[in-house]
C-alpha positions as CSV (number, residue, x, y, z in Angstrom):
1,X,0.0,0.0,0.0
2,X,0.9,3.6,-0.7
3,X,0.7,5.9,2.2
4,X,2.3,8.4,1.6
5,X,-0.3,10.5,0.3
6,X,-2.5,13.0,2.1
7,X,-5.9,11.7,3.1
8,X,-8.5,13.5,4.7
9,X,-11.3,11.8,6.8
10,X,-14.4,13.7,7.7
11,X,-17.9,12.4,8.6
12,X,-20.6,13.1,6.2
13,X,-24.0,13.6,7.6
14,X,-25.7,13.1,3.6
15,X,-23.6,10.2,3.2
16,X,-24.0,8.8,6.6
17,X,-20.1,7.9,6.7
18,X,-16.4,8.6,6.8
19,X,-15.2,9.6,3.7
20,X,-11.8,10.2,2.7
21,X,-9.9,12.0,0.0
22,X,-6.9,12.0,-1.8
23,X,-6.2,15.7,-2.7
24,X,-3.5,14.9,-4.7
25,X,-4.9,11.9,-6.8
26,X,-8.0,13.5,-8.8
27,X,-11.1,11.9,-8.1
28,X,-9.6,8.9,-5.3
29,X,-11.5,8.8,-3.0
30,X,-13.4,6.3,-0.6
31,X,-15.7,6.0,1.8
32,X,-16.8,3.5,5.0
33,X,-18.7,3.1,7.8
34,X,-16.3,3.6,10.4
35,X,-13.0,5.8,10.3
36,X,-10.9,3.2,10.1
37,X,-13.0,1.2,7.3
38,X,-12.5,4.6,4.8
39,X,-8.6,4.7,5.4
40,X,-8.6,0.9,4.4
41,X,-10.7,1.1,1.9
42,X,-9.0,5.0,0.5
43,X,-6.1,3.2,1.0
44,X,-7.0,0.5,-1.5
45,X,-8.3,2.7,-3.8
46,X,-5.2,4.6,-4.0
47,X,-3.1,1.7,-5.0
48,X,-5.9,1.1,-7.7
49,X,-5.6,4.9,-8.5
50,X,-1.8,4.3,-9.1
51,X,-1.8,1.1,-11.2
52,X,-4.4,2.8,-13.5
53,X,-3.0,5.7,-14.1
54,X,0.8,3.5,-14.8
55,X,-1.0,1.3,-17.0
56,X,-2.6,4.4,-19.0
57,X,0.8,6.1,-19.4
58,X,-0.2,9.3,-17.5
59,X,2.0,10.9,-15.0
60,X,1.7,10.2,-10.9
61,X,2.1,13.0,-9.0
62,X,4.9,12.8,-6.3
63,X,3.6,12.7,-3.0
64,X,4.1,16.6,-1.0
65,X,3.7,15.7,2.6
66,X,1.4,17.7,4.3
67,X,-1.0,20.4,2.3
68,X,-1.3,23.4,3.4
69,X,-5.2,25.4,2.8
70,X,-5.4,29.1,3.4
C-alpha cells in the first residue's frame, strides 16, 4: 500500500459515513462506515488509482507531505 499520500477523513452527515480523500490523486477517493474502514478502503483505492494511471501512461504526481489550505 501507498501511504504516503494526504488523506483527509471527515464524517458526512448526507452520506452517513467517513469519507476520505486523496487531494493529490484527482477523483480517489473512498468511503466507509467507520474511520478506520474509509482509510482501508481509500487506501486501496489509491493503490488502484496508481496502477491505473501506470497502465494508461499518464503521469503520478509525487507525493508533497502535508497540504497546506489558506
Amino acid at each position: 500500500m501507498n501511504s504516503r499520500y494526504e488523506i483527509i477523513i471527515y464524517w458526512s452527515a448526507t452520506d452517513g459515513c467517513f469519507l476520505a480523500e486523496v487531494p493529490e490523486l484527482a477523483g480517489c477517493m473512498a468511503d466507509g462506515h467507520t474511520y478506520q474502514a474509509a482509510l482501508e478502503n481509500v487506501q486501496l483505492v489509491i493503490d488502484e488509482w496508481l496502477e491505473t494511471a501506470s497502465l494508461l501512461q499518464r503521469p503520478i504526481p509525487e507525493p508533497r507531505g502535508r497540504l497546506m489550505f489558506a
